[in-house]
C-alpha positions in Angstrom: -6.8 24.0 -7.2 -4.6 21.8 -9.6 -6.6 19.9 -12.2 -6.7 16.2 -11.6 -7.9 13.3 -14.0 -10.8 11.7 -12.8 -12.1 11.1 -16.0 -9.9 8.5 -18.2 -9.0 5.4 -16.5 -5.3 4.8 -16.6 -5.0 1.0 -18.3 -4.7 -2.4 -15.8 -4.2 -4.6 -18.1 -1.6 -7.1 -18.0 0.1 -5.2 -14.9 -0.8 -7.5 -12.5 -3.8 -6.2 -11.3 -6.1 -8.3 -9.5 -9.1 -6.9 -9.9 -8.4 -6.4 -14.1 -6.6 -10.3 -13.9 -10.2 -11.9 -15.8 -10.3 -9.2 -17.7 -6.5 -10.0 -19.5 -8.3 -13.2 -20.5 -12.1 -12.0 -21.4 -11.8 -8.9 -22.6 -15.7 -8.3 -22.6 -15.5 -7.9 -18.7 -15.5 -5.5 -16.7 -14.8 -5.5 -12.9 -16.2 -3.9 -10.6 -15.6 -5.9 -7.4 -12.4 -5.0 -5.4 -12.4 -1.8 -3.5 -9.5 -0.1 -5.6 -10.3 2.8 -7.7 -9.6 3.0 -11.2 -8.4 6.8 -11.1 -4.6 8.1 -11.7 -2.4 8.2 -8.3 -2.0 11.9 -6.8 0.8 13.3 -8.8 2.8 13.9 -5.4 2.9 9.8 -4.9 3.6 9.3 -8.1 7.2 11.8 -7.7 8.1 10.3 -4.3 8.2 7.3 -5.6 10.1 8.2 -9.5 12.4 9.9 -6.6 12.6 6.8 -4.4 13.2 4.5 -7.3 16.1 7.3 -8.3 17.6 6.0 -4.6 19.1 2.9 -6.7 18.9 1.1 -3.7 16.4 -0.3 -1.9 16.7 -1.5 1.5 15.8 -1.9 4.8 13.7 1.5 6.0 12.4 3.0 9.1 9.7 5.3 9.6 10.6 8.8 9.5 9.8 11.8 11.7 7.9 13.6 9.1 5.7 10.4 8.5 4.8 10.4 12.3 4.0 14.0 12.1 2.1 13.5 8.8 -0.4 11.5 10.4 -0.8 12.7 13.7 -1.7 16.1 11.6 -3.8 14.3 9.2 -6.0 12.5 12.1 -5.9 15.8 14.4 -7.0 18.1 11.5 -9.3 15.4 9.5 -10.8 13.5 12.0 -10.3 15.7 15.5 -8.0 13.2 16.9 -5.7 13.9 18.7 -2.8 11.4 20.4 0.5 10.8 21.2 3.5 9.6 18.5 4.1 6.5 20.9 0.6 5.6 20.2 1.1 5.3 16.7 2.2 1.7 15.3 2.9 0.8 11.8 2.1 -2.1 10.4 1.4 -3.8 6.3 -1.8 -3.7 6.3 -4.7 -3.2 8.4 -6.3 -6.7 7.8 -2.8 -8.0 8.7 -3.5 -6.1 11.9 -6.8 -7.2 12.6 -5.6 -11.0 12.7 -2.0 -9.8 15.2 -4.9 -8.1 17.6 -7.1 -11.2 17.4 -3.6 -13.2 18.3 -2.1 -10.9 20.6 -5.8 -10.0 22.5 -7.4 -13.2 22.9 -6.4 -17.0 22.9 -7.6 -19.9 21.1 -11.4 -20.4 21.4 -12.5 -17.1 22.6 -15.4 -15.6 21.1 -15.2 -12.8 18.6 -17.9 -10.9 17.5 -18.5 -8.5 14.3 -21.4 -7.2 12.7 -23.1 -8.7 9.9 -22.7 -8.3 6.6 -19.3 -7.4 6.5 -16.0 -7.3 4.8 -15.3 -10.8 4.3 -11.8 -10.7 5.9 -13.3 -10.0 9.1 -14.8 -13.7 9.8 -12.2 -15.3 7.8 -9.3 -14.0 10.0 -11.2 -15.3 13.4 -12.1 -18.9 12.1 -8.3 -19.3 10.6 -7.1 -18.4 14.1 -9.3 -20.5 15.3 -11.3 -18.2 17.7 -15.2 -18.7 17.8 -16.8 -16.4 15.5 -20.1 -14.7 16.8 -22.2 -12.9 14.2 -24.4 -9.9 15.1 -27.2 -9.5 12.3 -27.2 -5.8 10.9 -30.9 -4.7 10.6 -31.8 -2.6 7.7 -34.2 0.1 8.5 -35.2 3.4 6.1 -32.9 2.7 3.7 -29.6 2.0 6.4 -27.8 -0.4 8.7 -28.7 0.0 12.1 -27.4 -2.0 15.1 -30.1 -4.1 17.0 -28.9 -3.2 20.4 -30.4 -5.1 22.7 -29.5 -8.6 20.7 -25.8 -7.0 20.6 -25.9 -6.9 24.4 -27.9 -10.4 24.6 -25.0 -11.7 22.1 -22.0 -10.5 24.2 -23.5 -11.9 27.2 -24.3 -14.9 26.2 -21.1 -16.1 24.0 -18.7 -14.6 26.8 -17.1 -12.6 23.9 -13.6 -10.9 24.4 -13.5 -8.7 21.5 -15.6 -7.0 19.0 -14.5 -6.1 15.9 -16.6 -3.2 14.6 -16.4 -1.7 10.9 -16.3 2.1 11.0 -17.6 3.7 8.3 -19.2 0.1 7.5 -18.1 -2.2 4.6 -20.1 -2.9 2.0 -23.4 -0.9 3.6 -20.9 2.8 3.6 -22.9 3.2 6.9 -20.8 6.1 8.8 -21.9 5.4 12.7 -23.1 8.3 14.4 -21.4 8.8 18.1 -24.7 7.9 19.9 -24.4 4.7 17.7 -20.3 4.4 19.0 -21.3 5.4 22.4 -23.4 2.7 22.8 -20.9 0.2 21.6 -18.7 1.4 24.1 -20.5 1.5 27.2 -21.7 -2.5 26.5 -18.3 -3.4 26.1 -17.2 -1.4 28.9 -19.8 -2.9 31.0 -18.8 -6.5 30.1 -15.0 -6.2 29.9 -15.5 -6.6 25.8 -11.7 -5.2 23.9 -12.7 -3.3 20.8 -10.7 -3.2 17.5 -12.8 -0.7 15.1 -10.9 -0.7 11.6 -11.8 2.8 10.3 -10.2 2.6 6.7 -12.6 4.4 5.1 -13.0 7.1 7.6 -11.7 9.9 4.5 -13.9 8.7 2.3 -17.2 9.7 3.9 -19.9 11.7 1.7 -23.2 13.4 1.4 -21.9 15.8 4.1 -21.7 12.6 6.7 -18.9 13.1 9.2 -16.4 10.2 10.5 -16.2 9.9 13.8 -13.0 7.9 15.2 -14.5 5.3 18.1 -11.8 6.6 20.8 -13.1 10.5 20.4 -16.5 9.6 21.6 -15.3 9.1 25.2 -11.8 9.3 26.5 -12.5 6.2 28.4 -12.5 4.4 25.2 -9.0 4.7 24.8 -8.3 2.0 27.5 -9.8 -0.6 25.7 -9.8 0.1 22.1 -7.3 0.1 19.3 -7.9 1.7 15.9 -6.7 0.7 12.3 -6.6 2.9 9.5 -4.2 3.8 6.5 -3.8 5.8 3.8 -4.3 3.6 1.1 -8.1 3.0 0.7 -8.3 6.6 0.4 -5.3 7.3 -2.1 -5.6 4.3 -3.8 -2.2 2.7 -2.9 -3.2 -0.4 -1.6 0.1 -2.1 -3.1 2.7 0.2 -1.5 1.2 -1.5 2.2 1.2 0.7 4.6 -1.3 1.0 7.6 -1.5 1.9 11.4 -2.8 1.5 14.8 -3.8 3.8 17.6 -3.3 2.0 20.5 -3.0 4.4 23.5 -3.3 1.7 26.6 0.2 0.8 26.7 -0.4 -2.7 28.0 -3.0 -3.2 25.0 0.4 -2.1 22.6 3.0 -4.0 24.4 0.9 -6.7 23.7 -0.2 -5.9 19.8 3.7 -5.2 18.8 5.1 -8.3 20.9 2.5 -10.4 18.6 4.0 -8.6 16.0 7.5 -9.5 16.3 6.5 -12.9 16.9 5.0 -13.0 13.6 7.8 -11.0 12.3 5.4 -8.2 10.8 7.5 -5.5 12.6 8.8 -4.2 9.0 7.0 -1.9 6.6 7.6 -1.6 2.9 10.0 1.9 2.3 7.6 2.4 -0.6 4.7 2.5 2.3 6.2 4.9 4.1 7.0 7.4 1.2 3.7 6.9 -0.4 1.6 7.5 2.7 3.7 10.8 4.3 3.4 12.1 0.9 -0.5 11.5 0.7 -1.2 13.3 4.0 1.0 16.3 3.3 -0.3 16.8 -0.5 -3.3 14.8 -1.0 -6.3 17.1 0.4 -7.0 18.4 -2.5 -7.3 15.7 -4.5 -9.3 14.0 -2.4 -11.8 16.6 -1.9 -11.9 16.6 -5.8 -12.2 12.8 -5.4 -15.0 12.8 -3.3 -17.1 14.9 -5.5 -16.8 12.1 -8.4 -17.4 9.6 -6.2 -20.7 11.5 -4.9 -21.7 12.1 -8.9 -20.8 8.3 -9.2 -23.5 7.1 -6.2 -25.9 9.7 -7.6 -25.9 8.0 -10.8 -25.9 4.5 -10.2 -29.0 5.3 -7.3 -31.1 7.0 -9.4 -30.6 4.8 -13.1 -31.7 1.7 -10.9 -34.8 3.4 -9.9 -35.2 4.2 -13.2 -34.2 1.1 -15.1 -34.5 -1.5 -12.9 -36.7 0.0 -10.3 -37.2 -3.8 -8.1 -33.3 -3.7 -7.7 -32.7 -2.3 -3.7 -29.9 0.0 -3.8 -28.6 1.0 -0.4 -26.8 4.5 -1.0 -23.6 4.9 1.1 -23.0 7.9 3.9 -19.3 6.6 2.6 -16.9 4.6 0.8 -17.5 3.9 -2.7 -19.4 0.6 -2.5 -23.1 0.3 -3.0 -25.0 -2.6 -1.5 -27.4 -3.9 -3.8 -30.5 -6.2 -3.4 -32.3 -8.5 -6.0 -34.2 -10.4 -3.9 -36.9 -9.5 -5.8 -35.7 -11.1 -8.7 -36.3 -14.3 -7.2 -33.2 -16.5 -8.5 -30.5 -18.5 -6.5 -27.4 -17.0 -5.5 -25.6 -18.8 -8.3 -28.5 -17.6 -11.0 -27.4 -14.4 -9.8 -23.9 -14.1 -9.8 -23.7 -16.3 -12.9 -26.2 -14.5 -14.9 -24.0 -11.3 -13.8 -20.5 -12.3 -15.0 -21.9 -14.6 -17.9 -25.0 -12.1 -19.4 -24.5 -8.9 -18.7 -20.1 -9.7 -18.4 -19.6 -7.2 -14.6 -17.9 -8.5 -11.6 -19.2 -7.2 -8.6 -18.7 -9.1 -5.0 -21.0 -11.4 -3.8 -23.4 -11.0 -1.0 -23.4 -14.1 0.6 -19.0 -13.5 1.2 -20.1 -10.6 4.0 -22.3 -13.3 5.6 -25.5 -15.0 5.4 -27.4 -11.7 5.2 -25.7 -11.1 1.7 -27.7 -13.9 -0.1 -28.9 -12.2 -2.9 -27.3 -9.6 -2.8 -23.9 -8.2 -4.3 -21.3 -5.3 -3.7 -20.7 -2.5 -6.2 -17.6 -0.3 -6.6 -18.1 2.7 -8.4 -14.5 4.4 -8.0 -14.2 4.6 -11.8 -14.5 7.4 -13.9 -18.1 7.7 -14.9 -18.5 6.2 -18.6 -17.0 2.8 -17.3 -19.7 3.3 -14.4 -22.2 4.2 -16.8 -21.4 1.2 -18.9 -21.3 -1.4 -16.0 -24.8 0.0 -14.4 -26.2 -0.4 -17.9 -25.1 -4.0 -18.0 -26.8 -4.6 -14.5 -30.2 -3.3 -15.8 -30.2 -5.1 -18.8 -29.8 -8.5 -17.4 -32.1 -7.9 -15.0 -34.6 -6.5 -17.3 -34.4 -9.7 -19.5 -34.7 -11.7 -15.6 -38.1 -9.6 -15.5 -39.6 -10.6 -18.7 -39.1 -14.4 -18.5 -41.0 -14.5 -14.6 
């Protein structure tokens, strides 16, 4: 297997980087907030693109045969999922996506549900398109999220809601959802004509020897009311080539999605997309398997320093992703004594809680995709501050 660095973080600084921008003008911070990884690119990506920049011109692209092939062989052989090419849509970006299905799937005032907490884009995207926004409480329960189904059911019912959008592996709990969990999703909205719209972005990145399970492989029927979203660049960390896709195998449910589309003139993909994501799926297995076993040394740490050093913190260990969903409740301050004693004392960015919904107060997101003395450094920080928080109650 070829040797890749997961060990020396390449530098951010004053390259534009969003999640390093406080960081140019504090230098005593350190972010760890925004689900990008602070690793080196796979070495593949990082030719394709010295060879696409060699091009010396850059403009108008299509998606090529071999991408298509690329990921219909990376979902078959990854995931067990198996479709046809004119299933496949391309599109910037899978949040992007979410708000064209919203448009293109319901109309103005219709009820939307998700799953709380979530990723923040989720509700945002459905009040800005000025749907109604249902919230279905997650319940925690030994140590993970579980869905309370019968107040799902009571929810959907109730609110007359036309689509669900459902968060598979789940952002920011890394909750990978069994198929008994997805089967039960299915058959409610089946039973009360409910679209689905399950973003799977994280489904490579799940851990611990958890499996992904893509919602429309639990039950052919599925397929007839379901589209998924997924891309390649949560899991090779190339967020800013944008690149993403749906699987929308009900033709009418993708006549409607890429009319929407058009309309909103998000038709065209970035070439560097398109290089960048054929070449992930055709070279990137290994380092992703090598990926997921820092990232698993990564959890391992941050789980069991807490315990150790700040044992009344509640850490919630993913079955994926690389966020950890912390809770300090029991450090009885305010929202803003938290997050403010966090970036000011111990100098970390991490996301807060209360962003995913109102079951994130007091509580924030941590992203440990960084190689592990910056993780060591930043869980350190945590502990500390909330040590000093311990000896002043």
């Amino acid at each position: 297997m070829t040797d890749y660095n997961f060990t020396s973080a390449p530098n951010r600084l004053n390259h534009h980087t969003y999640k390093w921008k406080e960081t140019e003008e504090n230098p005593e911070i350190l972010p760890a907030w925004i689900a990008d990884m602070d690793f080196e690119v796979l070495p593949e990506i990082r030719q394709a693109i010295y060879e696409y920049a060699d091009q010396l011109i850059y403009g108008y692209t299509y998606a090529s045969d071999g991408l298509y092939q690329a990921v219909l062989e990376w979902e078959k052989n990854q995931h067990g999922y198996v479709f046809d090419r004119e299933a496949l849509v391309f599109i910037e970006g899978v949040v992007p996506a979410i708000s064209v299905a919203i448009q293109a799937l319901t109309q103005e005032g219709d009820a939307v549900l998700i799953n709380t907490p979530v990723y923040l884009p989720f509700a945002r995207s459905i009040k800005l398109n000025q749907r109604q926004l249902v919230t279905n409480s997650l319940k925690e329960q030994d140590g993970i999220f579980q869905i309370d189904f019968e107040q799902l059911e009571k929810e959907l019912v109730e609110k007359e809601v036309k689509l669900y959008i459902l968060c598979n592996p789940h952002n920011p709990g890394g909750r990978v959802w069994e198929k008994e969990v997805l089967k039960k999703i299915g058959k409610l909205c089946q039973k009360h004509g409910v679209l689905l719209v399950s973003d799977e972005i994280h489904q490579d990145l799940t851990l611990f020897g958890y499996r992904h399970t893509s919602f429309n492989t639990v039950d052919p029927s599925f397929k007839d009311f379901a589209l998924i979203l997924s891309s390649a660049t949560k899991t090779f960390n190339i967020a800013g080539t944008k690149n993403s896709y749906a699987v929308i195998e009900n033709p009418c449910l993708r006549k409607a999605f890429q009319q929407q589309q058009l309309r909103n003139n998000q038709h065209e993909v970035s070439g560097l997309g398109y290089i960048a994501t054929e070449t992930a799926y055709r070279y990137g297995l290994p380092w992703l398997t090598a990926l997921k076993d820092v990232l698993e040394q990564n959890i391992n740490f941050a789980v069991d320093y807490f315990a150790q050093h700040a044992p009344k913190l509640k850490v919630m260990k993913p079955q994926g992703t690389y966020l950890i969903w912390l809770d300090f409740s029991a450090y009885e301050m305010s929202d803003e004594e938290l997050h403010q004693g966090l970036h000011d004392v111990a100098k970390v960015i991490l996301n807060r809680g209360r962003d995913f919904g109102k079951e994130g107060s007091c509580h924030a997101r941590l992203n440990v995709a960084a190689p592990e003395p910056l993780v060591q450094e930043i869980c350190q920080r945590i502990a500390q501050f909330l040590e000093s928080k311990s000896q002043c109650l």
